[in-house]
VOVO-224576 format. One line per 3 residues: their letters; for each residue x, y, z of N, C-alpha, C. Coordinates in nm, 4 decimals, decimal comma, padded with zeros to 6 digits. Layout:
<pts>
a = X Y Z X Y Z X Y Z  ... .
</pts>
This chain:
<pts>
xxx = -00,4344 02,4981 -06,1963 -00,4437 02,5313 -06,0533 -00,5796 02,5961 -06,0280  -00,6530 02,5660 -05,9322 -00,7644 02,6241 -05,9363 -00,7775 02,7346 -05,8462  -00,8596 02,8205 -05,9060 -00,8720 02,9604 -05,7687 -00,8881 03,0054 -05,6372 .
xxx = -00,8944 02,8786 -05,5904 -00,9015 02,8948 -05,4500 -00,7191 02,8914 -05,3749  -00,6857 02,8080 -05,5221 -00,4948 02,7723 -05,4747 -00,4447 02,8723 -05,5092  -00,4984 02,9401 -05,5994 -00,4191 03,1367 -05,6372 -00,4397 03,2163 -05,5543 .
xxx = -00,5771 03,2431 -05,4881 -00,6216 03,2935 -05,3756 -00,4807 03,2677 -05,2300  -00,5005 03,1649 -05,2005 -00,4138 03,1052 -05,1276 -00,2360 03,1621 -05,1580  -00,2022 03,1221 -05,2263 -00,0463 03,1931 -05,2602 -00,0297 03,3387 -05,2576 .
xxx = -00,1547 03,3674 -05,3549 -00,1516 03,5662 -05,3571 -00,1702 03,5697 -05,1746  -00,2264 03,5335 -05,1298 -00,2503 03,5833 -04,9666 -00,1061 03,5233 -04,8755  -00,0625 03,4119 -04,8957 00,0328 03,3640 -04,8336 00,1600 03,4884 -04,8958 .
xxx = 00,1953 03,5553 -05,0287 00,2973 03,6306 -05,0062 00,2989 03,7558 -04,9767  00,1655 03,8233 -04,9586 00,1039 03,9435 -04,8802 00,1954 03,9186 -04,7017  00,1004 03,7807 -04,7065 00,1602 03,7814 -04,5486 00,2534 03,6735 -04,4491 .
xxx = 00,3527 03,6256 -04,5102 00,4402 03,5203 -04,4975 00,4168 03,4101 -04,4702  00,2799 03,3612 -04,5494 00,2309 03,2049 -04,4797 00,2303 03,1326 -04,5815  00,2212 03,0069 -04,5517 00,2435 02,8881 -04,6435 00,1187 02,8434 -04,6477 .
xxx = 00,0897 02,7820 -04,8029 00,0001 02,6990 -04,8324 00,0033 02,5602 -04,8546  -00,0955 02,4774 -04,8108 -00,0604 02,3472 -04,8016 -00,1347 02,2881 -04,9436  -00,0350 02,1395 -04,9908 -00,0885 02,1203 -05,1428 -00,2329 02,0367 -05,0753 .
xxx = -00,3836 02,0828 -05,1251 -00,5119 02,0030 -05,1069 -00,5400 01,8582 -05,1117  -00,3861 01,8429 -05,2118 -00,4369 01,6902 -05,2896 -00,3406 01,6051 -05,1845  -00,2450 01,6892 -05,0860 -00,1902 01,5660 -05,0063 -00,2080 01,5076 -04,8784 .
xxx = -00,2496 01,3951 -04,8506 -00,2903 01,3052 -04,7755 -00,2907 01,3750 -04,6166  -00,3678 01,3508 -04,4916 -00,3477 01,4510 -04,3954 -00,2314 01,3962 -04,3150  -00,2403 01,4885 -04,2520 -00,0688 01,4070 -04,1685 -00,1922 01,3671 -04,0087 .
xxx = -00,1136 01,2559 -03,9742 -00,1706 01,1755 -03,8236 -00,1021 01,2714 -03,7168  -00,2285 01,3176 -03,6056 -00,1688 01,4052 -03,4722 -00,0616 01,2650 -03,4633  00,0398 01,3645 -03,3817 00,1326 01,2842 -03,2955 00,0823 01,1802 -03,1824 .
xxx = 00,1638 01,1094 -03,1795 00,1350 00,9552 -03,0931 00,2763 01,0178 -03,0086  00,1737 01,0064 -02,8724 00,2596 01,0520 -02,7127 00,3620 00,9373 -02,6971  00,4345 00,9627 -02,6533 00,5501 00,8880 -02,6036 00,5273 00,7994 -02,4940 .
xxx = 00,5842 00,6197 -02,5082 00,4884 00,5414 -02,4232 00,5330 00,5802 -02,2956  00,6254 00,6560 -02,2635 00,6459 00,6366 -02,1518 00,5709 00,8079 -02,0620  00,5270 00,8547 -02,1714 00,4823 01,0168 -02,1283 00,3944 00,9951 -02,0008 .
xxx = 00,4330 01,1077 -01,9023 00,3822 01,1190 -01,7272 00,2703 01,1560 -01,7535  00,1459 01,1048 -01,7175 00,0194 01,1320 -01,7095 -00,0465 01,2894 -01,6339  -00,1040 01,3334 -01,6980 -00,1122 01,4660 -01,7193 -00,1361 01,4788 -01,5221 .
xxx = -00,0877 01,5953 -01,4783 -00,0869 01,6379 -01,3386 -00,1963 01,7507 -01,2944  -00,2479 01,7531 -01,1604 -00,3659 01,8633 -01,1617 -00,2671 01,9887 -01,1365  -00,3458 02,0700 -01,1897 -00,3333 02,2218 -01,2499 -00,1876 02,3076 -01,1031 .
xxx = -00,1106 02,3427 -01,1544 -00,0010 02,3575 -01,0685 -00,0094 02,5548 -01,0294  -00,0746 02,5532 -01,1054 -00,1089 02,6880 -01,1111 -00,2052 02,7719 -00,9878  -00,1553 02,7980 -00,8757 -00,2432 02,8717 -00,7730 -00,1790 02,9409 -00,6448 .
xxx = -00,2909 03,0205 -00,6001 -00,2348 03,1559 -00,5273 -00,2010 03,0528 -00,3819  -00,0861 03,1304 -00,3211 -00,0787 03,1282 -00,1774 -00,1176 03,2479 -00,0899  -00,2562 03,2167 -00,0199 -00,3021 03,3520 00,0532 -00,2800 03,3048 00,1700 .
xxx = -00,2960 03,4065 00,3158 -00,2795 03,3758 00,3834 -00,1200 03,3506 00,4314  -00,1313 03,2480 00,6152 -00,0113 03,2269 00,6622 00,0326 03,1251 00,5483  00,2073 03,1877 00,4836 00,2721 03,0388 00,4552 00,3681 03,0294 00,4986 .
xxx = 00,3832 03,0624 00,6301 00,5716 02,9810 00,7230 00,5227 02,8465 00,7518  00,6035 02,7423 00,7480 00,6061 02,6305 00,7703 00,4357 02,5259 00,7072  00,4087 02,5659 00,5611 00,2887 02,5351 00,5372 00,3154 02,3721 00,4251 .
xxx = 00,3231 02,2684 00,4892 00,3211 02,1415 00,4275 00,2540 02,1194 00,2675  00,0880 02,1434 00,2866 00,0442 02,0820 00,2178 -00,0880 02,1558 00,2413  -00,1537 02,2413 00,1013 -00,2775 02,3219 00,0863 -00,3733 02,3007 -00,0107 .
xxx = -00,4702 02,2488 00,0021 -00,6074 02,2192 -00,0979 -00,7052 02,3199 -00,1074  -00,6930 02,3911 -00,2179 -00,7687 02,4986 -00,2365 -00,8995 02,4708 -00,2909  -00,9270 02,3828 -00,3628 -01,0360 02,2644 -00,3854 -01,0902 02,3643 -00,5085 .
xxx = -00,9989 02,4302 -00,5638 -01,0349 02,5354 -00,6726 -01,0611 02,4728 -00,8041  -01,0433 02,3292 -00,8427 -01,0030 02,3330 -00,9678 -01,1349 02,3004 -01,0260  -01,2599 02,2608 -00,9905 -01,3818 02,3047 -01,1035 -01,4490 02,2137 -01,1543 .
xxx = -01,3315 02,0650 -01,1355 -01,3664 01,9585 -01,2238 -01,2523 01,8823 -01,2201  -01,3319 01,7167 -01,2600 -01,1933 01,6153 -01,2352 -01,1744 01,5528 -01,1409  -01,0787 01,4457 -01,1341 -01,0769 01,3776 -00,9808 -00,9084 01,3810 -00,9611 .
xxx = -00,8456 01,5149 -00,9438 -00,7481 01,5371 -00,8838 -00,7626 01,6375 -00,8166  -00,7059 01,6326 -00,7101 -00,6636 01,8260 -00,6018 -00,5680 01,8356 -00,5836  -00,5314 01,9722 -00,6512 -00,4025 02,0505 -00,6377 -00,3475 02,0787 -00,5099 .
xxx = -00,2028 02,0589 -00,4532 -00,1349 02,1209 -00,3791 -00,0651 02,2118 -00,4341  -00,1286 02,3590 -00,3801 -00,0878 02,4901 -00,3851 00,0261 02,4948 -00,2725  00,1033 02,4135 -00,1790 00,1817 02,4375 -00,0990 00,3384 02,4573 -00,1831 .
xxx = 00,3540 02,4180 -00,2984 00,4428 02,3722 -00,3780 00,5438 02,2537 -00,3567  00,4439 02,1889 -00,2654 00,5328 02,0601 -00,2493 00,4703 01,9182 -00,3229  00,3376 01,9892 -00,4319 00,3232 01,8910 -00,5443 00,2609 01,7481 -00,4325 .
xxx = 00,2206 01,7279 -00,3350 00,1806 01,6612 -00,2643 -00,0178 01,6506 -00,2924  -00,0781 01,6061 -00,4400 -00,1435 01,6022 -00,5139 -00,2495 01,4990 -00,4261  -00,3788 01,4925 -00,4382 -00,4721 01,4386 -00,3992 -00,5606 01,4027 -00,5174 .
xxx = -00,6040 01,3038 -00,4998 -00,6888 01,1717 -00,5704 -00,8237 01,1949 -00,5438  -00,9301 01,2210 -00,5959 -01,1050 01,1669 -00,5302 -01,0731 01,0121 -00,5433  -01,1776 00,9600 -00,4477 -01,2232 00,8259 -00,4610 -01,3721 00,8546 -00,4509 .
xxx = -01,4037 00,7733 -00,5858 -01,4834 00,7747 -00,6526 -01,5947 00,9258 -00,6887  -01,5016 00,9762 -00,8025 -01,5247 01,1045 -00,8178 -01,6844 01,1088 -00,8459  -01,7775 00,9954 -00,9057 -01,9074 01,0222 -00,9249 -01,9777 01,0851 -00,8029 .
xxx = -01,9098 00,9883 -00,7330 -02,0144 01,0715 -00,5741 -01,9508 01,2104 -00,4994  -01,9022 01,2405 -00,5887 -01,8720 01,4687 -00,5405 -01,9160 01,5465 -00,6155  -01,9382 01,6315 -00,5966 -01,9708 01,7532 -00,6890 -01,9016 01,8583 -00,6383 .
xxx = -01,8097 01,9391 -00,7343 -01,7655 02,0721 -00,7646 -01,8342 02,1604 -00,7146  -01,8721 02,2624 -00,6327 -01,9588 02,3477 -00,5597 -01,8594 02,4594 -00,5394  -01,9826 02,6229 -00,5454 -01,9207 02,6963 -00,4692 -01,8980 02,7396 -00,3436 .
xxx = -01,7353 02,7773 -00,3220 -01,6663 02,7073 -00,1670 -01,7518 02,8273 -00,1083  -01,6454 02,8356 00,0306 -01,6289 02,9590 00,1111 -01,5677 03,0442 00,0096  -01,3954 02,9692 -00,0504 -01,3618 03,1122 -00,0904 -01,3138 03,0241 -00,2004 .
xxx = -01,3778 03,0878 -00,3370 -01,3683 03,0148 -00,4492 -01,4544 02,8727 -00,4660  -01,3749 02,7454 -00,5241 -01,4601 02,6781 -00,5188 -01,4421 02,5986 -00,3736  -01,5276 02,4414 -00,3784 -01,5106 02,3556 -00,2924 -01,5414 02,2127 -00,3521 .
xxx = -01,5510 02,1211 -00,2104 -01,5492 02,0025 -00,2819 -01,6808 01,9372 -00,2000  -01,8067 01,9466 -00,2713 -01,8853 01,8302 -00,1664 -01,9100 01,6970 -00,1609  -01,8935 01,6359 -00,0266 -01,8339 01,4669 -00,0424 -02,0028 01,4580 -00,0276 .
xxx = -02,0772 01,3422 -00,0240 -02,2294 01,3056 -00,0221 -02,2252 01,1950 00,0746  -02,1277 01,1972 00,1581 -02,1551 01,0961 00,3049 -02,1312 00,9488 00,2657  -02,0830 00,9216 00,1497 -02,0358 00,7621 00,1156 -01,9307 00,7330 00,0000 .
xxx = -01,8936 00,6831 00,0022 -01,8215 00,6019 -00,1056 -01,7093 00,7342 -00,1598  -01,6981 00,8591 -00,0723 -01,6110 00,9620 -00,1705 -01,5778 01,0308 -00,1157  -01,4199 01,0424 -00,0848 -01,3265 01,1568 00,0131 -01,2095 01,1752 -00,0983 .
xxx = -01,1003 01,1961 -00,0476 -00,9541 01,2279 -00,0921 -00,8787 01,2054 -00,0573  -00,8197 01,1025 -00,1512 -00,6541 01,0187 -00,0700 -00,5237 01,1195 -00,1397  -00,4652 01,1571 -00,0039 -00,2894 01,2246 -00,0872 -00,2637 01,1462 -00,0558 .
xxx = -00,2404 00,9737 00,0112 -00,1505 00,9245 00,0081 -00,0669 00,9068 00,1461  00,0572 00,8712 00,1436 00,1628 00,9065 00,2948 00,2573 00,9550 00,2686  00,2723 01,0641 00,1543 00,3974 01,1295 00,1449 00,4001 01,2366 00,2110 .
xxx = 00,2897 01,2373 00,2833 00,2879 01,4017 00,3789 00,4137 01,4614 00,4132  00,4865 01,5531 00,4413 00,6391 01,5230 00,5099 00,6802 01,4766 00,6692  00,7372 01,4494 00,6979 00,7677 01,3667 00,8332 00,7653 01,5015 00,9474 .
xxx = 00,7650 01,6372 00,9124 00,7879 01,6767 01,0049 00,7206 01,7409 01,0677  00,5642 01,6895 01,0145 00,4341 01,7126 01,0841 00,3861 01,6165 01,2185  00,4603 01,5381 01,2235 00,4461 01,3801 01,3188 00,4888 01,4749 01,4511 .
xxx = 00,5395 01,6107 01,4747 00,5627 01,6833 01,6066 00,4145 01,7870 01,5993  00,4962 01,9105 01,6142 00,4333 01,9946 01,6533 00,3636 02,0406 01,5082  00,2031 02,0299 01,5252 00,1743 02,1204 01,3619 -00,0039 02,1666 01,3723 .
xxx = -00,0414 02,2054 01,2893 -00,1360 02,2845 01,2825 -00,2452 02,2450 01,1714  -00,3844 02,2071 01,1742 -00,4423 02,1341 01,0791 -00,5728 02,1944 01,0586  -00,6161 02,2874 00,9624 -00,7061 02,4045 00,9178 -00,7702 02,3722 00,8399 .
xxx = -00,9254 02,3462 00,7930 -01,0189 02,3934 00,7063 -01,1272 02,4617 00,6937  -01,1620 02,4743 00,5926 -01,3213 02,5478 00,6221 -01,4250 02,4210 00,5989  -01,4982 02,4444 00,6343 -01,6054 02,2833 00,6103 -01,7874 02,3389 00,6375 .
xxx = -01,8628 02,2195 00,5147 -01,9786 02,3209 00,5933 -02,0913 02,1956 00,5769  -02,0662 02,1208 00,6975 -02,1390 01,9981 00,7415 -02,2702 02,0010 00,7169  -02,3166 01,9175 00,6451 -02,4755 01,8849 00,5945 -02,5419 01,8048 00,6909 .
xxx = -02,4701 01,7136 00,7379 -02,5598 01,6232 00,8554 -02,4527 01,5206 00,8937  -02,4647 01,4496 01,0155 -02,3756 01,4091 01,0850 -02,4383 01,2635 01,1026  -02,3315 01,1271 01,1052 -02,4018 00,9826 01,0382 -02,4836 00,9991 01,2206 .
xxx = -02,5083 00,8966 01,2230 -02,5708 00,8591 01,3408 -02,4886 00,7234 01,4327  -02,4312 00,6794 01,3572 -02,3249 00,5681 01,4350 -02,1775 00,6160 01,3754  -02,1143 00,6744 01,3595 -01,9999 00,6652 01,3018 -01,9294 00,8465 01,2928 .
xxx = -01,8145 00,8330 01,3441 -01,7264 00,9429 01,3148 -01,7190 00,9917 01,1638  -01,7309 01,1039 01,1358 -01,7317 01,1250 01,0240 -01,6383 01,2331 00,9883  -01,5048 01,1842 00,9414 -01,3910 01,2472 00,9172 -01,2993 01,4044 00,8359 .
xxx = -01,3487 01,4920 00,8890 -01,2837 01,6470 00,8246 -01,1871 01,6206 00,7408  -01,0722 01,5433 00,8335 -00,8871 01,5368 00,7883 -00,8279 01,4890 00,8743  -00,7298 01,3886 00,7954 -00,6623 01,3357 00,9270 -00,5085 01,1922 00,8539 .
xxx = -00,4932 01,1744 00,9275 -00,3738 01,0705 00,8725 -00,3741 00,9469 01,0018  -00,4118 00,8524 00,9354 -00,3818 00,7446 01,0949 -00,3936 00,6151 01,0179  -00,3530 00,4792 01,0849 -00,3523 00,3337 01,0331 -00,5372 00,3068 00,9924 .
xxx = -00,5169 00,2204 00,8585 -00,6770 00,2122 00,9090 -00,7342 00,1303 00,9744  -00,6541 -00,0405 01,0732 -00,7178 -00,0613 01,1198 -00,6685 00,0124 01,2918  -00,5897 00,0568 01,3315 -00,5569 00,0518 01,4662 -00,5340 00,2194 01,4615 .
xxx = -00,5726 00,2414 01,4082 -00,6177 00,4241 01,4245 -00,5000 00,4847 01,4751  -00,3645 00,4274 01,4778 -00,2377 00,5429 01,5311 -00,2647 00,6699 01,4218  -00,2371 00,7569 01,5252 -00,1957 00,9394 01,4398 -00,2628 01,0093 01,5165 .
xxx = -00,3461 01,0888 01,3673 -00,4710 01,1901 01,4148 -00,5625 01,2604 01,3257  -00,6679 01,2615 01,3940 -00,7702 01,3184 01,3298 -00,8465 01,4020 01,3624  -00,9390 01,4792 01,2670 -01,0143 01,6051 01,3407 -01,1371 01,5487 01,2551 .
xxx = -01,2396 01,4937 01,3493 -01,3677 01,4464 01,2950 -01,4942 01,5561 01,3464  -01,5959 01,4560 01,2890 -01,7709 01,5337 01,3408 -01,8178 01,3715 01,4105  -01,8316 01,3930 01,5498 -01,9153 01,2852 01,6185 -02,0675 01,2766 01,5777 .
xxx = -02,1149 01,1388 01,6274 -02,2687 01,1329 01,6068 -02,3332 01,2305 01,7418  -02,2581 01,2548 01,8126 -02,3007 01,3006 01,9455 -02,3008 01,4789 01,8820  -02,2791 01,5704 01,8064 -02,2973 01,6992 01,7170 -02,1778 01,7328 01,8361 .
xxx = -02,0191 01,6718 01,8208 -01,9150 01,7050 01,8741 -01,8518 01,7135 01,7275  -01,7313 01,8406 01,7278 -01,6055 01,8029 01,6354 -01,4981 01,8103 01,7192  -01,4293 01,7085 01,6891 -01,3212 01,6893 01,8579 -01,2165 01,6369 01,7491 .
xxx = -01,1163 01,6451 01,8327 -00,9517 01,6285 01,7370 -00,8993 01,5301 01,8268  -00,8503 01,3947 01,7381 -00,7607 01,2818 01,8456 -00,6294 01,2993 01,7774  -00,5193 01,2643 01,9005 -00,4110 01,2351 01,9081 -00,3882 01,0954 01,9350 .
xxx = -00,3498 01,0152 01,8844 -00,3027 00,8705 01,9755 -00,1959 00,8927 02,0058  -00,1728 00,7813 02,1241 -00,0394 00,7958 02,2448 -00,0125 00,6922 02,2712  00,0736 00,7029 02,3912 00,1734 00,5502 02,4122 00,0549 00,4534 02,4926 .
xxx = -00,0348 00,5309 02,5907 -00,1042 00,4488 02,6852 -00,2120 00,5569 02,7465  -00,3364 00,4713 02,7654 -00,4333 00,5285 02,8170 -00,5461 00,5579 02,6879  -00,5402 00,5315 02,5791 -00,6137 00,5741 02,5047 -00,5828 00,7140 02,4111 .
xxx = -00,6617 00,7420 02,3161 -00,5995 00,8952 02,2455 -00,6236 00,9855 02,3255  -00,5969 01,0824 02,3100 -00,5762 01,2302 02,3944 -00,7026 01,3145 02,3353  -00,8160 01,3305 02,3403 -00,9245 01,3918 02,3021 -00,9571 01,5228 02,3370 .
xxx = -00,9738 01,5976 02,2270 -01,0165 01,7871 02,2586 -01,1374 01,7469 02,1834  -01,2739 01,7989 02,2648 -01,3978 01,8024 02,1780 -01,4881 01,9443 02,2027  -01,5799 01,9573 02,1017 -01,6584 02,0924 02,1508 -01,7976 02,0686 02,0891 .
xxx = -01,9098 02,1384 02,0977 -02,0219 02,1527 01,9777 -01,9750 02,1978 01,8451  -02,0711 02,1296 01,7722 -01,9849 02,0986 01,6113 -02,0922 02,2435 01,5639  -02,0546 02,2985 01,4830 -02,0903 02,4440 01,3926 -02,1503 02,2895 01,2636 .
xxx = -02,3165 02,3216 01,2279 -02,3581 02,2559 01,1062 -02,4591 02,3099 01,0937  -02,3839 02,3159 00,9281 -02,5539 02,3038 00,8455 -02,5262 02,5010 00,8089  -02,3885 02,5420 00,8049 -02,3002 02,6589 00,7691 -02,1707 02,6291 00,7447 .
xxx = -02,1023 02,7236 00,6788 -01,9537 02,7192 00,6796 -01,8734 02,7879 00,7934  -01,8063 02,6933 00,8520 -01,7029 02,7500 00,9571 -01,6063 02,7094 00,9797  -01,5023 02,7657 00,9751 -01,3264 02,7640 01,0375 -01,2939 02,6672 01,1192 .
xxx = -01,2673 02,5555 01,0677 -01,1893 02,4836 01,2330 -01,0520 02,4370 01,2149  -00,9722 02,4459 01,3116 -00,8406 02,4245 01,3171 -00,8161 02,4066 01,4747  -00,7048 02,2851 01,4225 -00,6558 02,2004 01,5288 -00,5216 02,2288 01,5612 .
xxx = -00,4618 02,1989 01,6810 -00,3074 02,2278 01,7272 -00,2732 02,1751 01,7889  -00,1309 02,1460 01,7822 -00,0562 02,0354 01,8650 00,0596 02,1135 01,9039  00,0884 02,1275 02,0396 00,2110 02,1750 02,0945 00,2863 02,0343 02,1787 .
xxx = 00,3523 01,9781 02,1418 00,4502 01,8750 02,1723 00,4817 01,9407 02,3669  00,4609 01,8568 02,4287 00,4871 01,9103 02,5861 00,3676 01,9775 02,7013  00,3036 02,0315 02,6024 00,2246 02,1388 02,5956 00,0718 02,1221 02,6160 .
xxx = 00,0362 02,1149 02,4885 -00,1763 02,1071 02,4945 -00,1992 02,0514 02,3447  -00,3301 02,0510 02,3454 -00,3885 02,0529 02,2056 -00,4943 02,0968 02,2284  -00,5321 02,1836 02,0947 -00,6191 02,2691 02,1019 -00,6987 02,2496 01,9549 .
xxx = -00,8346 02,3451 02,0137 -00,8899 02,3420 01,9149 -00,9542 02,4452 01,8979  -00,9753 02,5354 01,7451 -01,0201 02,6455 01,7317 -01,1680 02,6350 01,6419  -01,2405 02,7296 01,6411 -01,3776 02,7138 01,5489 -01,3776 02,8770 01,5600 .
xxx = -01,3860 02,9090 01,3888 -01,4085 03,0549 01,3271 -01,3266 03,1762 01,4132  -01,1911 03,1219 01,4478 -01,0992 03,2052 01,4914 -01,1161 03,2060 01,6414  -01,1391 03,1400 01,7256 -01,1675 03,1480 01,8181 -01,0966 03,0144 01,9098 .
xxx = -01,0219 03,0784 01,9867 -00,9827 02,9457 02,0852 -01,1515 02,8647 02,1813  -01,1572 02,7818 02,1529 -01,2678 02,7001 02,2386 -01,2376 02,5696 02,2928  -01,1783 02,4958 02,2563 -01,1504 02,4110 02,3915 -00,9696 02,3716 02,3853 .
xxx = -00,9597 02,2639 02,5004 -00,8335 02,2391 02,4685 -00,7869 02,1530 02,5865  -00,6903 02,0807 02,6032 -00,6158 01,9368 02,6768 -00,5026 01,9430 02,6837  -00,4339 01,8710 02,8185 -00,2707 01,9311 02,8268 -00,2378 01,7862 02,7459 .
xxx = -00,1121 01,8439 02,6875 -00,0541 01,7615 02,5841 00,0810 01,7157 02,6360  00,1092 01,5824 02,7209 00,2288 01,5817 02,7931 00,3795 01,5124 02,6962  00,2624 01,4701 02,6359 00,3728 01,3594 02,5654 00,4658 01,4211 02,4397 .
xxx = 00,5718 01,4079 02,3605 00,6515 01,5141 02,2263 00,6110 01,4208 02,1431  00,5527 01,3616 02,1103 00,5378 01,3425 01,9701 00,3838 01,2023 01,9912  00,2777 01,2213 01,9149 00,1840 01,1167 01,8897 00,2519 00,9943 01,8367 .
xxx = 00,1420 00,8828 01,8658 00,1947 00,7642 01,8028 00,1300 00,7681 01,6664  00,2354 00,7430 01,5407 00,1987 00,7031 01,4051 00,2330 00,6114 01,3144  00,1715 00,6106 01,1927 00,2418 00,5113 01,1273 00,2722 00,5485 01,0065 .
xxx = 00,4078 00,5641 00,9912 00,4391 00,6254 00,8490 00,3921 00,5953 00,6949  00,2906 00,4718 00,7145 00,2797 00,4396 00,6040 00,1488 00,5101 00,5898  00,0739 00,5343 00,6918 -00,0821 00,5483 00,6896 -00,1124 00,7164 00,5655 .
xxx = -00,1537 00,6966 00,4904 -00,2468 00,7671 00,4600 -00,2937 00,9238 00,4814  -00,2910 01,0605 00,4393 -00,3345 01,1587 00,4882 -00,4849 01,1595 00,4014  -00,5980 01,1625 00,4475 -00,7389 01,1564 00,3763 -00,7760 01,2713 00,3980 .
xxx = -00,8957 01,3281 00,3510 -01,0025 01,4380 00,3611 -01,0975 01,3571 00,3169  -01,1982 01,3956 00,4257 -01,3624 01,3639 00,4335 -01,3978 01,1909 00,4238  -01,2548 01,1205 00,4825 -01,2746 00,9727 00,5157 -01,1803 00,9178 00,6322 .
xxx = -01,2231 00,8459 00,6922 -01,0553 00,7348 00,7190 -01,0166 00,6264 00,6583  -01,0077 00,5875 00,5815 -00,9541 00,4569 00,5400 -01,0322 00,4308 00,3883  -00,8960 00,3210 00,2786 -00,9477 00,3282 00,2034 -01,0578 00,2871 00,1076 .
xxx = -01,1536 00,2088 00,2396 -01,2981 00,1250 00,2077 -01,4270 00,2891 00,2386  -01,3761 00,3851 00,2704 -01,4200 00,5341 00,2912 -01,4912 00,4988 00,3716  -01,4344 00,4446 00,4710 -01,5108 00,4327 00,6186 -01,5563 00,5860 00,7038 .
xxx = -01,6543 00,5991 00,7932 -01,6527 00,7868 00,8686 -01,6319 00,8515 00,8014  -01,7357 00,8588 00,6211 -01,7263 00,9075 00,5327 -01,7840 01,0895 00,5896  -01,7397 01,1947 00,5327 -01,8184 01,3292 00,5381 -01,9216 01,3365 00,4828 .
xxx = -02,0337 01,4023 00,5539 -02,1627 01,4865 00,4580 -02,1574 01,6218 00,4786  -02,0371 01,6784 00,3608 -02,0141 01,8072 00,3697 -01,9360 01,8311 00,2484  -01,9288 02,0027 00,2557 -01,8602 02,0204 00,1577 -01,6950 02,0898 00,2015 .
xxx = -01,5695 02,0675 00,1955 -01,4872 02,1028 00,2052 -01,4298 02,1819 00,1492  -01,3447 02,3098 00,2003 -01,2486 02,4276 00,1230 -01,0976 02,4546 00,2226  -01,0486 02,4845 00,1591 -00,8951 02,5364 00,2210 -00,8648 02,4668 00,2818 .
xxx = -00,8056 02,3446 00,2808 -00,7294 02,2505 00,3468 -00,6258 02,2904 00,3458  -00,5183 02,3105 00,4877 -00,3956 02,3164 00,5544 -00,3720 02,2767 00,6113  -00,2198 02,1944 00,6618 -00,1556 02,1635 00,7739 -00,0065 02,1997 00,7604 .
xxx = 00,0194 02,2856 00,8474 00,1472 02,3316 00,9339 00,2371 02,2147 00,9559  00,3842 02,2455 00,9989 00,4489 02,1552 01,0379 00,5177 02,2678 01,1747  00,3995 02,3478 01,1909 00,4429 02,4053 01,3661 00,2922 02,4584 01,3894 .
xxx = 00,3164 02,4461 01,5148 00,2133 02,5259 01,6084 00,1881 02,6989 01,5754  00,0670 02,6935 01,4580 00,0616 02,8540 01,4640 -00,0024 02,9280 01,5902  00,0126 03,0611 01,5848 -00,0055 03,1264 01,7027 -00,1556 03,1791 01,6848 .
xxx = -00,2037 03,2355 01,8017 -00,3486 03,2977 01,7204 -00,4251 03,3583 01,6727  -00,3213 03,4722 01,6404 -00,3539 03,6009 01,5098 -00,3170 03,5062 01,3741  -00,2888 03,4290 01,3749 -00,2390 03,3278 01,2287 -00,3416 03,2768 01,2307 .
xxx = -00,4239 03,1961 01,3167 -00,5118 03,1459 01,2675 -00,6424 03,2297 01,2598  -00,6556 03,3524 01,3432 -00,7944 03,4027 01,2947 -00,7685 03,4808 01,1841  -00,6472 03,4920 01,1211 -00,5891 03,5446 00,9834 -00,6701 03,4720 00,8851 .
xxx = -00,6500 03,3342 00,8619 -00,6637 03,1867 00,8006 -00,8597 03,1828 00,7982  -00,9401 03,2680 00,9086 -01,0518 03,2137 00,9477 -01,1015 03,3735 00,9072  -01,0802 03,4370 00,8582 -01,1214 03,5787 00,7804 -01,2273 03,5321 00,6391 .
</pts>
């Protein structure tokens, strides 16, 4: 036996460990199971802020990778498309996500829950680099991609960020204002079913439209994106995104200048 294997035993009964024989063959890591669920983004994160009636939250914290966590705990997980064109940046609060104006936003998909299609509330921080020159260029939003039912909260070529509703007739229901760029600032959108829609920038009520109709026109299959509409990343963003929220009610407006702190 040679001295390094005496070494080894005298130390293994000092301290209850086993020694392995040198001369036997290595053992192969384990082989995953074919059917094993492909690893999920990081489930692990804070809820700050309002969370009554909070759907679905992108904290855009995770650093790296082409998944985003929903911190809402409804596991409602987001995809990059085409993660080469983002970069990981630091957010407003923590990290963020900056899209480069083409080919790269974030699909969750249409599992949003259904009971945002009424009354709900749609929050980020965003901090616009430049605005296209022909084309809407999309914050967040959920709608068909060719016939645009739902809604969205974009950046116009005109340096508007205005929030659409589509409806039964007459065209969408439009709230617009001067767009905050080229900084980070608070905007959040609202829908009161009967009521108005509104729109806020860095805690602040600034514009808003009576809202007659209870519920927008949508399409359940469509899509909830960040920093695109559709999945050719059409009205791509040139910005960087943080704290994505949407409500499934109309918050009030100490909640949202809570959210815009």
């Amino acid at each position: 036996m040679s001295g390094g294997r005496h070494r080894c035993l005298a130390l293994a009964g000092a301290l209850a460990l086993s020694c392995g024989d040198p001369t036997a063959p290595a053992q192969a890591p384990p082989v995953p199971a074919a059917d094993a669920e492909p690893p999920q983004p990081r489930a692990s994160c804070a809820i700050g802020g309002v969370k009554s009636g909070l759907r679905v939250y992108y904290a855009f914290d995770e650093g790296e990778g082409a998944s985003v966590n929903d911190c809402s705990g409804n596991a409602i997980h987001g995809q990059i498309v085409s993660p080469a064109r983002s970069t990981w940046v630091e957010g407003h609060t923590g990290g963020a996500l900056l899209l480069h104006g083409e080919d790269s936003c974030v699909d969750v998909g249409s599992s949003i829950l259904a009971d945002t299609y009424s009354s709900f509330t749609a929050t980020a921080w965003v901090h616009v680099h430049s605005l296209s020159s022909a084309a809407n260029a999309r914050l967040v939003g959920r709608s068909h991609d060719v016939t645009v039912e739902g809604w969205e909260l974009s950046f116009r070529p005109d340096g508007k960020v205005a929030f659409l509703l589509s409806r039964e007739s007459g065209g969408p229901l439009v709230v617009e204002v001067a767009a905050p760029i080229g900084r980070w600032a608070h905007v959040a959108a609202v829908f009161r079913p009967g009521e108005e829609a509104v729109l806020w920038i860095d805690g602040a009520r600034v514009a808003s439209a009576p809202a007659t109709f209870s519920s927008f026109v949508h399409d359940p299959t469509a899509h909830l994106r960040i920093g695109c509409r559709k999945e050719t990343v059409d009205d791509a963003l040139h910005g960087a995104v943080d704290e994505v929220r949407i409500y499934a009610r109309a918050l009030a407006a100490y909640e949202i200048a809570e959210l815009a702190l």
